[in-house]
MIKOLVEX-651594 format. One record per residue (C-alpha): residue number from 1; x, y, z. Coordinates in Angstrom, 3 decimals, decimal comma, m for minus. Example, Ala and Ser with C-alpha at 12.3 -4.5 7.8 and 13.67 -1.06 7.14 Angstrom:
<sites>
nr:c1:c2:c3
1:12,300:m4,500:7,800
2:13,670:m1,060:7,140
</sites>
This chain:
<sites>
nr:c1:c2:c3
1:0,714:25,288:14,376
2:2,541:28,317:13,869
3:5,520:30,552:15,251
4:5,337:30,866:18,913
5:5,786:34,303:18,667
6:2,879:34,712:16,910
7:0,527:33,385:19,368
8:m2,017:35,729:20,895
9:m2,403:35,154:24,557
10:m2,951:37,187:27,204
11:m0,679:36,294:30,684
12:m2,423:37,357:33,927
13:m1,132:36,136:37,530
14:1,229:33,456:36,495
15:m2,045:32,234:33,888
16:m1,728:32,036:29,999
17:m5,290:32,848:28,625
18:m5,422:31,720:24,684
19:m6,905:35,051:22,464
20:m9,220:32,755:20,670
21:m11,287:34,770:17,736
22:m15,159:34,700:17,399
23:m16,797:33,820:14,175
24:m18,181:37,532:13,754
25:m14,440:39,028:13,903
26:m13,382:37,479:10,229
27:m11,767:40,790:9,161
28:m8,560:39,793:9,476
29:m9,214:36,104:7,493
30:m11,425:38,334:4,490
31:m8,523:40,328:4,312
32:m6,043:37,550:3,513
33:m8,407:35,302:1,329
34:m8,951:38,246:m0,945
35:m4,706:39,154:m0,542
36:m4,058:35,673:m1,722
37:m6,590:35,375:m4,286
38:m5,097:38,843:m5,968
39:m1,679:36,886:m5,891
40:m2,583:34,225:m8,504
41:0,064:33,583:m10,793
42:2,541:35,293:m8,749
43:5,582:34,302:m6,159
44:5,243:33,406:m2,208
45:8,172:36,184:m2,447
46:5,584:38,453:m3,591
47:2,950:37,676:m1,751
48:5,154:37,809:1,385
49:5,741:41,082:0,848
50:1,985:42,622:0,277
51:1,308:40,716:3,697
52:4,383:42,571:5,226
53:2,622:46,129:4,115
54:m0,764:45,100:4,638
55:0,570:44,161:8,572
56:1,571:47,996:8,769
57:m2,252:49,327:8,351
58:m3,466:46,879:10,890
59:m3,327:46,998:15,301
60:m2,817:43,369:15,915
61:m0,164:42,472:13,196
62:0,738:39,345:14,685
63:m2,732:37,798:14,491
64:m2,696:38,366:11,029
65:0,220:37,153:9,988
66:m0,702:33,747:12,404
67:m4,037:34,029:9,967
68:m1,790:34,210:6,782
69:0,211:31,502:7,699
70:m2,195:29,132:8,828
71:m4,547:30,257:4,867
72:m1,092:29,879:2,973
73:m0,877:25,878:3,724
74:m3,375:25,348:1,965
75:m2,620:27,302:m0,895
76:m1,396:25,403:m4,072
77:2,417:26,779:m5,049
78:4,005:25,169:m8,340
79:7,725:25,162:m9,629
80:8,407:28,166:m11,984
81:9,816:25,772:m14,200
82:9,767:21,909:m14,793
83:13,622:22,273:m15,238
84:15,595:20,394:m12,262
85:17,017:23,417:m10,289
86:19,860:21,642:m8,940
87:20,610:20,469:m12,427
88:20,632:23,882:m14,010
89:22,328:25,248:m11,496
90:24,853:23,012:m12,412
91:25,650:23,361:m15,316
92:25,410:27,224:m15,381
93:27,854:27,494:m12,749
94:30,220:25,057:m14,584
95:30,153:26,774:m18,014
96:30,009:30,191:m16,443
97:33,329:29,314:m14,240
98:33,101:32,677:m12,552
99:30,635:35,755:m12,212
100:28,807:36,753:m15,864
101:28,096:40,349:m15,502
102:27,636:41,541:m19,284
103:23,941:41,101:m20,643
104:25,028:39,832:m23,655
105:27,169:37,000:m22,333
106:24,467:36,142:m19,760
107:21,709:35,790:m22,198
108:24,456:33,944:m24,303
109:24,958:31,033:m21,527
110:21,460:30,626:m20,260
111:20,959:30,037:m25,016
112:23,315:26,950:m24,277
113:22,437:25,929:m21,191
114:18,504:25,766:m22,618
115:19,226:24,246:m25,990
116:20,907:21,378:m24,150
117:17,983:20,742:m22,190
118:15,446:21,750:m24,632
119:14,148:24,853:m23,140
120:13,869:28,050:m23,355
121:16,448:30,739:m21,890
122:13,687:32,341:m19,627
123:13,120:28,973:m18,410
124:16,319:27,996:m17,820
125:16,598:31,571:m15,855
126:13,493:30,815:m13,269
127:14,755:27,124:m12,486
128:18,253:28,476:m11,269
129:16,676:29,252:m7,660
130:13,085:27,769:m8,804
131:13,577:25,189:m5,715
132:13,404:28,044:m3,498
133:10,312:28,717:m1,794
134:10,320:32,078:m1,684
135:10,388:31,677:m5,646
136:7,004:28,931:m5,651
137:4,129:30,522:m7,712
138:0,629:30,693:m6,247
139:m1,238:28,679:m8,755
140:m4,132:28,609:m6,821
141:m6,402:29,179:m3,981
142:m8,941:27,100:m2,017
143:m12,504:28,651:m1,778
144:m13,118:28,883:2,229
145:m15,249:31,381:4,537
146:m13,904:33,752:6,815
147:m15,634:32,057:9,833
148:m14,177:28,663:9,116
149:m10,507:29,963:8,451
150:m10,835:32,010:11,987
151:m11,872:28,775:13,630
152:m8,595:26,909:12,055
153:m6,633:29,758:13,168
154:m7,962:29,339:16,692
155:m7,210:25,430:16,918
156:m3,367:25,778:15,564
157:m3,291:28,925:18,736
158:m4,020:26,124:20,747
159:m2,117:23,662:19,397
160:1,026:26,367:19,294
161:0,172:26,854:23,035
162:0,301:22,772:23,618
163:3,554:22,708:22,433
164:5,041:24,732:24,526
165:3,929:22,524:27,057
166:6,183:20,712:29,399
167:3,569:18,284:30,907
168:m0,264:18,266:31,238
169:m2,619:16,638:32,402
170:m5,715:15,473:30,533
171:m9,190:14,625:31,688
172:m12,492:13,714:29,900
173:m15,701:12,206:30,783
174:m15,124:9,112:28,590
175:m12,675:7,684:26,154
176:m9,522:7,636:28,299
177:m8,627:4,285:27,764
178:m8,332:4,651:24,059
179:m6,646:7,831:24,275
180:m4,196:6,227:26,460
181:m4,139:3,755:23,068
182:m2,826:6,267:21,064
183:m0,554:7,838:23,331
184:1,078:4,215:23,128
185:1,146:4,013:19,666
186:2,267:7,481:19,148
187:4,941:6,379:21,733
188:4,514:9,167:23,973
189:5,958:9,363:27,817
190:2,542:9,179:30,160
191:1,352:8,284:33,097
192:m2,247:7,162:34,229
193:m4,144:9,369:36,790
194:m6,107:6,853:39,205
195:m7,765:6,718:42,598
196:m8,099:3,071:43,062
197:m9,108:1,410:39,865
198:m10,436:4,020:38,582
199:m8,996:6,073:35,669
200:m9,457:9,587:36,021
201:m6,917:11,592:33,628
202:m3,855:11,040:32,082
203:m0,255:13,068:32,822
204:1,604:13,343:29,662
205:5,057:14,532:28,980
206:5,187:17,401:27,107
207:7,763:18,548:24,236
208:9,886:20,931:25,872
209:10,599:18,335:28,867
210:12,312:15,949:26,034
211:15,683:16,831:25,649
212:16,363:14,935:22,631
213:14,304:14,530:19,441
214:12,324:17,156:20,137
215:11,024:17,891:16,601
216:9,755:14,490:16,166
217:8,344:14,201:19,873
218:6,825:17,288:19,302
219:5,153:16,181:15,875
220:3,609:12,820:17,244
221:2,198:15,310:20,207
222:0,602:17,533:18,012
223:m1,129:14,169:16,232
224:m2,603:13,285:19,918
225:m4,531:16,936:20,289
226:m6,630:16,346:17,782
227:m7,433:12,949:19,193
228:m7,931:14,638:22,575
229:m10,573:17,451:21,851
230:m12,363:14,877:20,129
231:m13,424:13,353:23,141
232:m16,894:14,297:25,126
233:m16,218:16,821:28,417
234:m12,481:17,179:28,138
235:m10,359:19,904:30,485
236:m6,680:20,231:30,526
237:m4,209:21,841:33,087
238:m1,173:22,035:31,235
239:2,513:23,653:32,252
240:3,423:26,249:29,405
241:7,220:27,389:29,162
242:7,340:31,287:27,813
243:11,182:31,402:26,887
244:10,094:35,013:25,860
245:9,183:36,062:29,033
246:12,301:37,520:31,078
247:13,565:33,963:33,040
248:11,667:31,465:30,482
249:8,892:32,040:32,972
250:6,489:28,559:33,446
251:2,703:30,006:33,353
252:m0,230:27,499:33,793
253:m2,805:27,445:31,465
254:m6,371:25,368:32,261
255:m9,042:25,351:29,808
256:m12,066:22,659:28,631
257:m14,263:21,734:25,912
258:m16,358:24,896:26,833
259:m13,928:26,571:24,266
260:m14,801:23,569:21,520
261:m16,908:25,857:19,527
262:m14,125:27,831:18,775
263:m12,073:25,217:16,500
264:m13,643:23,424:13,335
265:m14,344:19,533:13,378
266:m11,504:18,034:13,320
267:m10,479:14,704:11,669
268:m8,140:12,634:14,250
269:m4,446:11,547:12,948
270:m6,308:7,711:13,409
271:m9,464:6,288:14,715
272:m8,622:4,641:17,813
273:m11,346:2,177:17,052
274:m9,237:0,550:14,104
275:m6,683:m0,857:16,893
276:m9,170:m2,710:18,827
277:m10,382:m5,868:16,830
278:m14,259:m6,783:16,736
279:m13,852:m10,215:18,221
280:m12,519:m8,390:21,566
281:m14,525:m9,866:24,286
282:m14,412:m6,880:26,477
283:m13,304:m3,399:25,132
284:m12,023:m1,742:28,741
285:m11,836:m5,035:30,551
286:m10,971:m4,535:34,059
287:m7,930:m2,719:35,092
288:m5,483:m5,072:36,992
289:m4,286:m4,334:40,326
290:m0,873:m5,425:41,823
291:0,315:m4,362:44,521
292:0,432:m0,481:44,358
293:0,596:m0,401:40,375
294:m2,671:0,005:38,264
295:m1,947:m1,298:35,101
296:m5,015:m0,988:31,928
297:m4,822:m2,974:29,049
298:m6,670:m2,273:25,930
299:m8,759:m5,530:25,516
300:m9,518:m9,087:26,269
301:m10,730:m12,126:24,666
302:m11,479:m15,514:25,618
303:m9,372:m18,634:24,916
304:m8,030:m21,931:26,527
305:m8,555:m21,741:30,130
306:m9,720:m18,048:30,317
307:m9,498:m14,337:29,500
308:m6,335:m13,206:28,404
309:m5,827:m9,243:28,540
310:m4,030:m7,284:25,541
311:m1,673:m4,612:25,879
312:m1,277:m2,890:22,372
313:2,203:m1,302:22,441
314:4,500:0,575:20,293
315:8,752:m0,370:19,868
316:9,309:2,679:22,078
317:8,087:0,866:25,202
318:9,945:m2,361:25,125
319:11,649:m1,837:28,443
320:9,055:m0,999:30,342
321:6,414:m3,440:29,155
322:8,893:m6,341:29,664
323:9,376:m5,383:33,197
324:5,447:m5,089:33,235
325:4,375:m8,057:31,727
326:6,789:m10,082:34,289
327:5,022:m8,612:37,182
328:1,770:m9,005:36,094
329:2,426:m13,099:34,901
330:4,155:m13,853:37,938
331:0,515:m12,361:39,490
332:m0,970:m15,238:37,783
333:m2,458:m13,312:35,213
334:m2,694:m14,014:31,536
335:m1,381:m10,948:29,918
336:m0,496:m10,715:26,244
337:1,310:m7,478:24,731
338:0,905:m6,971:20,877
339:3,354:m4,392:19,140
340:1,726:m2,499:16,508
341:4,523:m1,196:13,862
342:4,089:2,353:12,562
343:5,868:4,000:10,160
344:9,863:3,248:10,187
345:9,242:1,294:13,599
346:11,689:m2,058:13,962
347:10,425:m5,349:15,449
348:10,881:m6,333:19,195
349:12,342:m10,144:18,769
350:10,890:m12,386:20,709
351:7,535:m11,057:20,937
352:4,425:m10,131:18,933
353:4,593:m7,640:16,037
354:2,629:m6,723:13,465
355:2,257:m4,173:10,995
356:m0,123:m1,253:10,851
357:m3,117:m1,513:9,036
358:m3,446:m4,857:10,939
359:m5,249:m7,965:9,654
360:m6,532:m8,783:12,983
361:m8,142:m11,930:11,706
362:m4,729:m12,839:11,679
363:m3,779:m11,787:14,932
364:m6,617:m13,677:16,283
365:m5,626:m16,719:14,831
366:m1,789:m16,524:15,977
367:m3,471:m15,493:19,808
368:m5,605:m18,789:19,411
369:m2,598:m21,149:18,400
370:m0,682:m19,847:21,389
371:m3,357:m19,548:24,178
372:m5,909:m22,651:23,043
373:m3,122:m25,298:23,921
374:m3,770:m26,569:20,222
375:m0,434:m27,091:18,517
376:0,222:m25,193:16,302
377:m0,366:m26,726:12,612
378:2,390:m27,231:9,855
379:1,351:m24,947:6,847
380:0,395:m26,664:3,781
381:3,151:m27,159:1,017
382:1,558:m25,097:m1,234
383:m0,251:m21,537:m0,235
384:m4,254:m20,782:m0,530
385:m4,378:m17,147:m0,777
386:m7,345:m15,169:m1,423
387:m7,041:m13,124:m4,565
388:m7,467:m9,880:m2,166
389:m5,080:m11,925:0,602
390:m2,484:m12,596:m2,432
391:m2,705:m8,573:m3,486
392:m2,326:m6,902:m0,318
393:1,110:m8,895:0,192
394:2,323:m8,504:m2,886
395:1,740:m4,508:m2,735
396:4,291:m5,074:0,777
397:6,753:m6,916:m0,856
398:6,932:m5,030:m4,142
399:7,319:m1,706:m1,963
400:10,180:m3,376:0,596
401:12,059:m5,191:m1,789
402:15,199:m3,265:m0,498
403:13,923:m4,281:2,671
404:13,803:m8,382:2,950
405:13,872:m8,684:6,784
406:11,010:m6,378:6,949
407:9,230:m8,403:4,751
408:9,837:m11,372:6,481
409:8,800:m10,152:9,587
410:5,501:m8,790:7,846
411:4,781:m12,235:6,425
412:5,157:m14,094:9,869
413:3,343:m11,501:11,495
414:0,852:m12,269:9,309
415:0,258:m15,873:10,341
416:1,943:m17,165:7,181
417:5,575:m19,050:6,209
418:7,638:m16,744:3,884
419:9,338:m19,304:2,575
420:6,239:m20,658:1,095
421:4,414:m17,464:0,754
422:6,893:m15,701:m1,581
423:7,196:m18,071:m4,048
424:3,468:m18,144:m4,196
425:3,927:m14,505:m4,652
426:5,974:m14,895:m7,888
427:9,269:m14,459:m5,200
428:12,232:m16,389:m4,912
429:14,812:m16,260:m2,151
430:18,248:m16,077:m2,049
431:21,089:m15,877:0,755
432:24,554:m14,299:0,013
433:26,611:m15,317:2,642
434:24,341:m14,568:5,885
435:22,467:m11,682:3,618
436:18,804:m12,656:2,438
437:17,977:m11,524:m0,476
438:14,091:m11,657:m2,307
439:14,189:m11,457:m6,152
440:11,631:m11,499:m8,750
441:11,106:m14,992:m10,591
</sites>
C-alpha cells in the first residue's frame, strides 16, 4: 500500500472507480527501473530527489511516484557504515561539547573518535546520521519487467483503496467458510451474510470504523485481501471514507474478480488449509441453527457418542465465543472452540489453546481424551520423544526462556507434562517465591 494521496481514482456520482494500469502502459514503471538502476551506489536522499525532477516532466505525477514507491521496497539499501550511529553520535557530541565549526578541528575529532573505534574518519563521518533513511545506499536492484511492476502497482491501489474502507461486504462463489477462518484468526470484527443456512457473503469492519489501534487493525486487514482475491468469483461493495474530499465525503466503491487480471498472483499471508487438520470428518459441516442466530464452525470430527463441531478462534474473541458456545451447548449440541495463538497472542484459561504452527496430531489426541469418555491416562515417568518431537520443543523453549509461562502453556497444549518434558529437554525448573523459573541443566 501506499499514501492515500497517491491513489489514482476517479469519483463519479457518489462512486470511487480505481485507475487501474494496463500491461501495455509500462512507461511510467521503465522509467523508474532504469532511475533506480542509475542510482546504484548512491543515497535514497539522492534518489529521492531525481524522482522529484523526473515527476516535473511527467502529466500524472502522482502515479509515478505511487510506481516509485511501490519499486523502492524492494530495492536493497545498506548502512553507509558498519559503525553504530547512535554510538558515534555519542561520543562525537560528548568530546565535541558544543558546535565544531573550523575544518581543522572537525577533521581533528572525527581522527579520535575513529582511532577509538578502529575506523577511519570518513567512516566515522557517514555513521553520524547513517541510521537515517534518507542516508541508506542503494546497493542494489531487483531485475523485474515493466508489466509485472504495473500489475503490483495496481494491487497496492486497491489495497490503498481497502483501507480506507469503513465496512464491506465480501462475496465469492466458494471458499467463504475459510475466509471467515482467517478473519478469526486475524481477529477481525465480521459478521456472516445468510438467508437461512446459507452463507452468502461476509460484512467486515473496516479500518477507519476502529477507533483504537488502528495501525495494527489496519495491518491484519491488509493480510485478509490477499486471502480474499484469491478466491474463485469474488465481488465486493465496500464503504470508502475520502477525508480529502470537502466533508470526509463516504463514496461507494463495487468491483469483482473481472478486474483480477490486473494484479499479479499473489501469495496469501497463510493457507487457510493449514488450520483445518486432515482427520476432520467434515470440512464445512453443517451450519447450526438456534433460534434466529446462524452460527458456522470450521470442522467436525467424530468421537464418543457423536460429531462434535470445532470453532477455531483467536484471543480477540473470548467474549463472544463464551456467550456462543453456552447457547449452542445448552441447544444440546456438542460444540468445541480451539484457540489458535498467533504471534504475541496470550492464552484464554480455562479453555483450549495452542500455538501456531499446530501439531494437530496433538490436538486430536487431547479432543479424543476429552470427548471419548476414556480417562485420561497418567504420563509415563520418563518422556518418549521423537528425535524430530524432542527438536521442535527444544527450538520453543530455547527461544522463550524469558518467557516460562509461555512455555508451559506450549508444552500442555501440546498434549505433554512440562514437568516431565523439560527435564527430558536438558531443563530444570525452579520457583522463586510464586515466580517459575526454567534454567539450563
Amino acid at each position: 500500500m501506499f499514501q492515500w494521496n497517491l491513489a489514482q481514482v476517479r469519483r463519479i456520482k457518489g462512486k470511487i472507480i480505481p485507475a487501474f494500469l494496463s500491461d501495455d502502459s509500462n512507461g511510467y514503471a521503465s522509467a523508474v527501473i532504469q532511475l533506480l538502476r542509475t542510482m546504484v551506489g548512491k543515497t535514497r536522499r539522492e534518489a529521492d530527489k531525481e524522482i522529484r525532477e523526473l515527476e516535473l516532466k511527467v502529466q500524472f505525477h502522482k502515479t509515478l511516484r505511487a510506481i516509485y514507491t511501490v519499486f523502492l521496497r524492494q530495492c536493497n539499501f545498506v548502512a553507509p557504515s558498519v559503525l553504530n550511529s547512535q554510538e558515534i553520535r555519542e561520543e562525537v557530541f560528548i568530546r565535541a561539547a558544543g558546535a565544531v565549526i573550523d575544518p581543522a578541528l572537525r577533521n581533528g575529532l572525527l581522527l579520535e573518535v575513529g582511532k577509538k573505534f578502529g575506523a577511519e574518519a570518513r567512516e566515522v563521518e557517514a555513521a553520524i546520521i547513517g541510521d537515517l533513511e534518507s542516508e541508506q545506499i542503494l546497493d542494489s536492484v531487483p531485475v523485474i519487467q515493466p508489466e509485472k511492476l504495473i500489475r503490483e502497482y495496481n494491487f497496492e491501489l486497491f489495497e490503498t483503496i481497502l483501507l480506507r474502507c469503513e465496512s464491506l461486504n465480501f462475496f465469492a462463489e466458494n471458499g467463504l467458510r475459510r475466509l471467515i477462518t482467517a478473519i478469526k484468526l486475524l481477529g477481525l470484527i465480521y459478521k456472516p451474510i445468510a438467508e437461512g443456512s446459507m452463507l452468502k457473503g461476509v460484512e467486515i469492519s473496516g479500518p477507519v470504523s476502529i477507533l483504537e489501534g488502528t495501525r495494527r487493525y489496519g495491518s491484519r486487514f491488509a493480510k485478509l485481501v490477499k486471502i480474499m482475491i484469491s478466491l474463485t468469483g469474488w465481488s465486493v461493495e465496500a464503504q470508502i471514507l475520502d477525508e480529502e474530499r470537502r466533508g470526509g465525503n463516504t463514496f461507494s466503491m463495487i468491483i469483482d474478480s473481472s478486474v483480477a487480471h490486473y494484479f499479479p498472483e499473489i501469495e496469501p499471508y497463510f493457507q487457510i488449509r493449514d488450520y483445518i487438520p486432515d482427520w476432520a470428518s467434515d470440512r464445512e459441516p453443517k451450519p447450526v441453527v438456534v433460534g434466529s442466530r446462524v452460527y458456522f464452525p470450521d470442522f467436525s470430527f467424530i468421537a464418543g457418542s457423536g460429531e462434535i463441531l470445532v470453532d477455531v478462534s483467536s484471543p480477540s474473541y473470548e467474549k463472544f465465543n463464551r456467550e456462543r458456545d453456552a447457547i449452542i451447548r445448552d441447544a444440546g449440541i456438542q460444540w468445541q472452540t480451539i484457540y489458535l495463538l498467533l504471534d504475541d497472542s496470550k492464552a484464554v484459561k480455562g479453555e483450549l489453546c495452542f500455538y501456531a504452527p499446530v501439531n494437530w496430531d496433538n490436538v486430536l489426541k487431547v479432543l479424543m481424551e476429552k470427548y471419548s469418555g476414556r480417562k485420561k491416562k497418567e504420563a509415563p515417568a520418563s518422556v518418549d520423544l521423537s528425535p524430530e518431537e524432542a527438536k521442535r520443543l527444544r527450538a520453543f523453549v530455547e527461544r522463550e526462556l524469558k518467557n516460562p509461562d509461555r512455555i508451559v502453556e506450549y508444552i500442555q497444549g501440546e498434549g505433554y507434562n512440562p514437568s516431565r518434558v523439560l527435564p527430558a529437554l536438558g531443563y530444570r525448573i525452579k520457583w522463586n517465591g510464586l515466580n517459575l523459573e526454567i534454567l539450563v541443566k
